[in-house]
N, C-alpha and C positions, 0 to 999 in steps of 0.2 A: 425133227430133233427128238432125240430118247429121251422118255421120261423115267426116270429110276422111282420106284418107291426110296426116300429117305431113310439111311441107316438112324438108329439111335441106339445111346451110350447103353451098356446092360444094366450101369446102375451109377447111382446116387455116386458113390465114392471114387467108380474109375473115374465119372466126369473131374469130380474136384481134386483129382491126381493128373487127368490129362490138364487142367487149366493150370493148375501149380506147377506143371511141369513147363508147361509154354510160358508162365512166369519169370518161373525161375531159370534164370538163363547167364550170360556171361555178364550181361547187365548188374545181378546180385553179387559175382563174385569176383568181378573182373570191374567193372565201372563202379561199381555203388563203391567197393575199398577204397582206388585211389582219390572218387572224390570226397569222402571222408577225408581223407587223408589230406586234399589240395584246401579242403573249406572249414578245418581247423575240427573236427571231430565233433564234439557233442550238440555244440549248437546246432549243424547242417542236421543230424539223428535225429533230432526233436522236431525240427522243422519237416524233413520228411517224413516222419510220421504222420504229423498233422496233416501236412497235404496229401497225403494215400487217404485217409481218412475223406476228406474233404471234397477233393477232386477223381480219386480214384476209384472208390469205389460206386459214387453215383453213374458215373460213364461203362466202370464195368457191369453193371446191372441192365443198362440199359443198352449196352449191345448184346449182353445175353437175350433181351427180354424181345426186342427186333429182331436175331436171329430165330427165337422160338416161335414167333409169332407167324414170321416166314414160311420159314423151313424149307429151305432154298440159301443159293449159293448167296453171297450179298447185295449182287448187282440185282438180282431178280426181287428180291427179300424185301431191296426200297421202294424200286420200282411199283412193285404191289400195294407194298404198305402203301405209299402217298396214294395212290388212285383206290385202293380202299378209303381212305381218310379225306378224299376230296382235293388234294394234293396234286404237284405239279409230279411229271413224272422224272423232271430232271435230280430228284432226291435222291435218284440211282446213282449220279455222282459220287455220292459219299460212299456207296459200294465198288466203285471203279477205282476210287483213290485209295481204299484199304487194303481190295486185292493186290493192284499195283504198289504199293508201300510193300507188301508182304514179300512181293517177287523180285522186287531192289535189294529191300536189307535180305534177305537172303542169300544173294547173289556175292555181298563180301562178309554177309557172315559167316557161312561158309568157310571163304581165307582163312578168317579168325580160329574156328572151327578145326581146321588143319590145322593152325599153329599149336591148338592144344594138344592134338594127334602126335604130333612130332616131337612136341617137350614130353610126352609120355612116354615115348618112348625112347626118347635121350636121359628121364630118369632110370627105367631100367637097364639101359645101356651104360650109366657111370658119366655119361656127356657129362656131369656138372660139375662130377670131386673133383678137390684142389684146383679149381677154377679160381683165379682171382677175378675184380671185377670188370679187368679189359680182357679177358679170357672171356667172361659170361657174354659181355658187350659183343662180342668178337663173333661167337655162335650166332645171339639173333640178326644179327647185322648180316652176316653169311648166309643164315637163314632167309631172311627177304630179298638180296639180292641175287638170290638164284632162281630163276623162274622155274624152270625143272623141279626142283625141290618143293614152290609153292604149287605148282601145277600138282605134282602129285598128293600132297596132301590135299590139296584143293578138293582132288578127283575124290582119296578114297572118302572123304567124310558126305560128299553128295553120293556118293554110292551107298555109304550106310542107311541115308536119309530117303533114300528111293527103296531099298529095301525093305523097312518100317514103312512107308506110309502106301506104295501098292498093294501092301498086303489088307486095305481095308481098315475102316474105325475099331471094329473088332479085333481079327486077328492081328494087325498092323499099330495103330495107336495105341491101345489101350495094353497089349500083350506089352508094350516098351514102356509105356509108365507106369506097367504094375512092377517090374523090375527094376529098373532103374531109378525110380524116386526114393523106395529105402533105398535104393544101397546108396545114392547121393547123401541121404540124412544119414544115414551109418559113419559114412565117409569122415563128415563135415564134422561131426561128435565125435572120433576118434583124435581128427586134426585140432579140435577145441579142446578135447583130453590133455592133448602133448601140451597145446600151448600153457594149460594152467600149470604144465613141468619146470617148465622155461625160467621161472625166477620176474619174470616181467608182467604176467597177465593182470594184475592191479595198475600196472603201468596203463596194459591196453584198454581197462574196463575203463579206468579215468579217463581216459583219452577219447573215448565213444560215449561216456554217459555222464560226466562233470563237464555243463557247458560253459564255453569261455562266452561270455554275450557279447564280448567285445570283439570278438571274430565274426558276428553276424553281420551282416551286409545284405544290401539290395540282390546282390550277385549271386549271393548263398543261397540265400531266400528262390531266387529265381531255377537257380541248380537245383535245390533238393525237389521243387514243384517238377520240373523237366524229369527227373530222373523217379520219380513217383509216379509219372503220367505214362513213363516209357517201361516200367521195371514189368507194366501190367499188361503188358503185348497190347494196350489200348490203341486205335487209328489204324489197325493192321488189316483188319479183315476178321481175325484170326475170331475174335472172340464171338463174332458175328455167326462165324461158321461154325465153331463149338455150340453156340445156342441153338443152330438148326438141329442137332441132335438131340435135342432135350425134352422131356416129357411133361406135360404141363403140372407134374405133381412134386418138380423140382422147388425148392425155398429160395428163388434168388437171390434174396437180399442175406439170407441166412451162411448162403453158400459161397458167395462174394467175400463176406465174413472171413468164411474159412479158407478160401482161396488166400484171401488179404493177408493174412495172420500166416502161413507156411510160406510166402513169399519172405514175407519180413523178418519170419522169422531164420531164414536161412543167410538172407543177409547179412543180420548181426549176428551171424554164426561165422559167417565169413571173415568179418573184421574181426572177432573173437576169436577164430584160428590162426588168420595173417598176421596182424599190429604185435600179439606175444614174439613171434619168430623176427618181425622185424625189430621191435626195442632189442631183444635180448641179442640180436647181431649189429647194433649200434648205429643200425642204416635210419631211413629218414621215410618219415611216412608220408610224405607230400610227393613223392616221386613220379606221379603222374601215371599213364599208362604203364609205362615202363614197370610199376610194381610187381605186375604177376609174373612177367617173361624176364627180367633184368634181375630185378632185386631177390624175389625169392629164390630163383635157381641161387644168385647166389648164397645166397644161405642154407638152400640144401645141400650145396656144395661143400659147405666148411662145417655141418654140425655132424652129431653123433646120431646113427639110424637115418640121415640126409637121402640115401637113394631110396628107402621105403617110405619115407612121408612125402617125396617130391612124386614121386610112382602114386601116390594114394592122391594128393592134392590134384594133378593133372589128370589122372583120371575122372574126378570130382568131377573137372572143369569140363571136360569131354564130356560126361554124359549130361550136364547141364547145359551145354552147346545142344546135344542132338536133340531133349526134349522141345526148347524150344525150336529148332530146325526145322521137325515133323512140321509142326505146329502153324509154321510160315508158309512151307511148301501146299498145306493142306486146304485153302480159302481158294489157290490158282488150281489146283487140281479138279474139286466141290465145283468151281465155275465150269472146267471142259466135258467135267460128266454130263452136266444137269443142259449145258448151252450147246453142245454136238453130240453125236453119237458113239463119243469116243467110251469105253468100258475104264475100270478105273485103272490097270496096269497099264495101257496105251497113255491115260492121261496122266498118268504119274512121270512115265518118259520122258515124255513132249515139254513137259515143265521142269521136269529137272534137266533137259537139255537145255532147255534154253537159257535156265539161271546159271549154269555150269558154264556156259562159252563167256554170258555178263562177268559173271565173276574171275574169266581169263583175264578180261579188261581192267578189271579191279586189282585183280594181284600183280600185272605189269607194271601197275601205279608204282611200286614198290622199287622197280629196276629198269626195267628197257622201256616203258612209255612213265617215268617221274616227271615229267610237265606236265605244266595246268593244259587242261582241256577246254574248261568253260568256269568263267568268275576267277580266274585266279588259281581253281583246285584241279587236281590230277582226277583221273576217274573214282578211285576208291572214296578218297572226302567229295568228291562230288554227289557220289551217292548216298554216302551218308549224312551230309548236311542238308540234302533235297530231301531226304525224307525222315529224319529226325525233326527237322527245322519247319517242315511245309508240310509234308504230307498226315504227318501221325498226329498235329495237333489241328489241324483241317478237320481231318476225319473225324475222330473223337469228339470236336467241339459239335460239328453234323451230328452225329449222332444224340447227343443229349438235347440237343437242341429239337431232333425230328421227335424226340423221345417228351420231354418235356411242353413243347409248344403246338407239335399237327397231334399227335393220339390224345386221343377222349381221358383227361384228367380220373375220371371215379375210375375207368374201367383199368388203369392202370396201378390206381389205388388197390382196385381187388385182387389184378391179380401179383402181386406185392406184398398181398395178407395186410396192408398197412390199416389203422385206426385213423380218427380222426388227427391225434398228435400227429402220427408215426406222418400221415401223407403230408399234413402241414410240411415237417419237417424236409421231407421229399421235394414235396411242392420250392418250397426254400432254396435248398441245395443244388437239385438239378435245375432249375431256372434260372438262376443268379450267381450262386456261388461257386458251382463247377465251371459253367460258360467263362465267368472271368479272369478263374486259376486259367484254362485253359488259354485263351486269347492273352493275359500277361506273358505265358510263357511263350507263344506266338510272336508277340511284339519283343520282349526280347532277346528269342534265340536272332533277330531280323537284325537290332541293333548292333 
């Protein structure tokens, strides 16, 4: 088997543009609104914040900190690591289940992925004026039952996503989130601009940042932890393999930070451009998935400048789809380099072939195979319940756990820059208070 010398990132800031970029994904702007929206707003905000804080970013540290250590694909990265540490060699698991979690949700996010492809260009196209809302209804509906239709969006967005990532961490990763992440943040500030136009955005701020306590719940509580665990591409692989790129003069804890904080903050950028446009069109902010594809087209449909903000938002959406995409596709690719002889354009192929045909399966879900397959779900929620639900908080909890309990406590202290507080602190969090967020959310998402 080839051994590649390992690329690394050219610097400090692409890295935490390529991490924010695999953050920041449909999760922030597509999941985090509607459930906002489904768990009564402020309250769910504050609760996930604290849980990003709590559970988020000790896991993401610590899968940076085991890929660096590696520097090597995941599976190889544990493997080592335990048998350096005295360790059983089955630790690799945890690298098996993240790459495979990465090569599942990929496979229909993708779908997703296309769906934003196609609404971009049904806003430039006028798809949405003077749509009512069984008109809007009528399009996605039409939209998913046509396999053709999702087959070709399907294709071209895994086509973009092979394009970017054979081209290397260099020219490929980094060349796509030096571009695309302003222009996401430009995007999302212009779309917050209009909203403060709107006559409602005191509405939306109240609505995200005056908590009702009395909307708090077990379930909320449980949500915002789940969607704080997942919003950080944590359990994937992904961040495992970002770390093998890193140079040991990186700040993790520092840069987690900063990762943490451009994730979040783009989030409640999202709700802060969406909730204006939805009060101000008198719709209903609990509308579930449906918010991005149902509700807002129609409201771009009925306001003034509607085809250039629905054009600007689905764009947004797209390229917050592909940074995270790369990002997925990138931990299966990292394994066929480093595990066969394959160079990185052959192994960029092979894996985006084969999530491309998975995710034929996934988007049939939709129309000509819609029965359950196994537990009751069609292939698409079969995949994503498997690994939402099983796989990503497995993983995740593995890792803080191999991070926390098998490596040498000081020598993780040092290289952490932590003091005697700071490691305490550490010591704390990753031992006890992340493993439980995580395992709550585990036992949960099961009930």
């Amino acid at each position: 088997m080839a051994k590649l010398s390992h690329a690394q990132w050219s610097s400090k800031m692409t890295f935490i543009l390529a991490a924010a970029g695999s953050a920041v994904g449909l999760g922030n702007i597509w999941r985090f609104s509607y459930m906002v929206g489904d768990s009564g707003g402020a309250a769910f905000v504050l609760v996930y914040l604290a849980c990003v804080a709590l559970v988020g970013l000790p896991i993401l540290v610590s899968e940076w900190l085991i890929g660096r250590r590696g520097q090597k694909n995941p599976i190889n990265t544990m493997a080592e690591l335990a048998t350096q540490h005295g360790k059983s060699k089955a630790w690799a698991a945890i690298g098996i289940s993240g790459v495979l979690a990465a090569f599942l949700i990929l496979s229909f996010y993708s779908v997703i992925g296309g769906w934003s492809l196609s609404y971009t260009l049904g806003s430039v196209t006028g798809a949405f004026s003077g749509q009512d809302a069984d008109g809007i209804s009528a399009l996605f509906t039409g939209m998913l039952s046509s396999p053709g239709t999702l087959l070709l969006w399907h294709s071209i967005f895994m086509l973009l996503v092979i394009v970017i990532v054979a081209r290397g961490v260099t020219k490929g990763l980094e060349a796509a989130v030096r571009t695309m992440m302003p222009a996401l943040l430009i995007l999302m500030l212009v779309l917050v601009g209009y909203g403060m136009t709107t006559g409602h955005f005191g509405e939306a701020m109240s609505f995200m940042f005056n908590p009702d306590w009395s909307a708090l719940s077990g379930g909320v509580v449980l949500a915002a932890m789940g969607q704080a665990f997942f919003t950080l591409s944590l359990g994937m692989g992904i961040m495992m393999a970002y770390g093998s790129y890193l140079g040991q003069e990186v700040d993790l804890i520092g840069t987690a930070r900063t990762v943490i904080i451009l994730d979040t903050v783009v989030a409640l950028l999202a709700g802060m451009a969406i909730f204006p446009i939805v009060f101000a069109n008198g719709l209903s902010p609990g509308e579930g998935p449906g918010l991005i594809f149902v509700t807002l087209p129609l409201a771009f449909g009925s306001m003034t400048g509607g085809t250039i903000l629905g054009l600007m938002f689905f764009l947004l959406l797209t390229f917050a789809a592909l940074t995270s995409a790369i990002s997925l596709l990138e931990p299966v690719v990292e394994f066929l380099e480093e595990r066969t002889s394959l160079t990185r354009v052959p192994a960029t192929l092979i894996s985006a072939i084969l999530v491309w045909l998975l995710g034929i399966a996934a988007l049939l879900s939709f129309n000509v195979w819609d029965g359950p397959v196994a537990f009751g779900f069609n292939t698409f929620d079969l995949l994503d319940n498997f690994t939402s639900k099983i796989l990503l908080p497995l993983t995740g909890l593995g890792a803080i756990v191999f991070v926390a309990w098998c490596l040498d406590r000081a020598s993780v202290q040092r290289e952490l820059g932590l003091g005697s507080t700071g490691g305490t602190l550490w010591h704390i969090t990753s031992r006890y208070i992340a493993p439980i967020g995580v395992i709550c959310v585990f036992v949960g998402g099961l009930i």
